[in-house]
C-alpha beads as a LAMMPS data file, in Angstrom:
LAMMPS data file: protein, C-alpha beads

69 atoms
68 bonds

1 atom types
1 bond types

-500.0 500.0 xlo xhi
-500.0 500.0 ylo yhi
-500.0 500.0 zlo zhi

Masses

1 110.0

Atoms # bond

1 1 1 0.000 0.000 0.000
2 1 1 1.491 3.613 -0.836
3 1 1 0.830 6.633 1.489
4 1 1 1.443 10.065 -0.009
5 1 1 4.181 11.678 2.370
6 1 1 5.262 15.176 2.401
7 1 1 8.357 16.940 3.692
8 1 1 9.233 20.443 4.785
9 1 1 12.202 21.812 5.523
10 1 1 11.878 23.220 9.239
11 1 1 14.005 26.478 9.967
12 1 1 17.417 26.539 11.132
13 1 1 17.871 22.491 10.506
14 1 1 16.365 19.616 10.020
15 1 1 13.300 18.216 8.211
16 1 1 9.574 16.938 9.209
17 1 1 8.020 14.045 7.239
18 1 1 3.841 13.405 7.878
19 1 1 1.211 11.766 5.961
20 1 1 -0.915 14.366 4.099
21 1 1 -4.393 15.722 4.689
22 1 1 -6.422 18.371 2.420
23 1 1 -5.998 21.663 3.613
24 1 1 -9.024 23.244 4.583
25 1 1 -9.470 25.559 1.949
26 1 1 -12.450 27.217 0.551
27 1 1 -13.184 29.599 -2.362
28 1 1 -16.083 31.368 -4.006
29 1 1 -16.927 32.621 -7.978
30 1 1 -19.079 32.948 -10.196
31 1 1 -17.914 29.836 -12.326
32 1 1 -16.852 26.439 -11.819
33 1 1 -13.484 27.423 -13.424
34 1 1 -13.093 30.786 -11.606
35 1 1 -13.568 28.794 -8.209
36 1 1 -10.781 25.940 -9.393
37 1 1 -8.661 28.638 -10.254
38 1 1 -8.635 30.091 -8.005
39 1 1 -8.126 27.192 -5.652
40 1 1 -5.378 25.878 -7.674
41 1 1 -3.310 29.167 -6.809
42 1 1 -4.015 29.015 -2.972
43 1 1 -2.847 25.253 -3.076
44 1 1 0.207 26.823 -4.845
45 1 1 1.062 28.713 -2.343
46 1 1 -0.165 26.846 0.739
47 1 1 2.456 24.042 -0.429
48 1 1 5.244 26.680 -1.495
49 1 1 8.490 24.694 -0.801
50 1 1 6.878 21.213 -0.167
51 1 1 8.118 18.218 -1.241
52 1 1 5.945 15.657 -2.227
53 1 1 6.874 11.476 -1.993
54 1 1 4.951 8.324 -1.492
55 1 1 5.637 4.669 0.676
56 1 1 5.412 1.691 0.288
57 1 1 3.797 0.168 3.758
58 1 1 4.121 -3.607 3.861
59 1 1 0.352 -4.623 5.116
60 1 1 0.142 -7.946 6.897
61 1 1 -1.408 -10.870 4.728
62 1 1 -1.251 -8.710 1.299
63 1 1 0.475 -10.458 -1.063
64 1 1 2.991 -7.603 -2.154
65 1 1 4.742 -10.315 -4.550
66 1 1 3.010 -9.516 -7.726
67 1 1 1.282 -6.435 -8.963
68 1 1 -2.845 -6.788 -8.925
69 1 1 -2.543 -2.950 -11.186

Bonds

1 1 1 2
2 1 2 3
3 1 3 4
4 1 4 5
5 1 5 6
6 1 6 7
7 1 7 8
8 1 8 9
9 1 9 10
10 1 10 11
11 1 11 12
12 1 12 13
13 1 13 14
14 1 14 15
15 1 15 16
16 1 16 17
17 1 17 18
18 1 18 19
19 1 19 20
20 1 20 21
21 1 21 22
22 1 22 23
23 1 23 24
24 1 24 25
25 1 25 26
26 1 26 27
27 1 27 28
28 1 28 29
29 1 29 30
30 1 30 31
31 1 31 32
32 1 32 33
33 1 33 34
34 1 34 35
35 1 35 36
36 1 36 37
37 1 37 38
38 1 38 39
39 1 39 40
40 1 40 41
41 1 41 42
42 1 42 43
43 1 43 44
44 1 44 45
45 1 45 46
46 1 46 47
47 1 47 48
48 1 48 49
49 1 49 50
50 1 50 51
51 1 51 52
52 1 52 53
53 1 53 54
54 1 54 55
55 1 55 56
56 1 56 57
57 1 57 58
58 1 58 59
59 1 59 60
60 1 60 61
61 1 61 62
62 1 62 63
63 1 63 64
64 1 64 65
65 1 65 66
66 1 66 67
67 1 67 68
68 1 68 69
């Protein structure tokens, strides 16, 4: 199983690593693509400087052998 995993860069030194959750973000327009674009830029810049990786999480009894894609 794969878990999306981000890391930040945490000032002075060091770095965090945490599973990733939607941001609670909200927008209003008059059009469906006004209101995604303008969502798209405020997940721009909520995730400025992110970096974005998955897992892979060995799960008891799975059979990670062979790939069921």
């Amino acid at each position: 199983m794969q878990f999306p995993v981000v890391i930040q860069k945490l000032s002075g030194s060091g770095l965090r690593a945490k599973t990733l959750a939607p941001p609670p973000l909200s927008v209003e327009g008059p059009t469906r693509e006004a209101v995604l674009a303008s969502l798209r830029e405020q997940l721009i810049e909520y995730f400025d400087g992110w970096e974005f990786v998955t897992i892979d999480v060995p799960i008891r009894g799975e059979d990670t052998a062979h790939d069921h894609s």
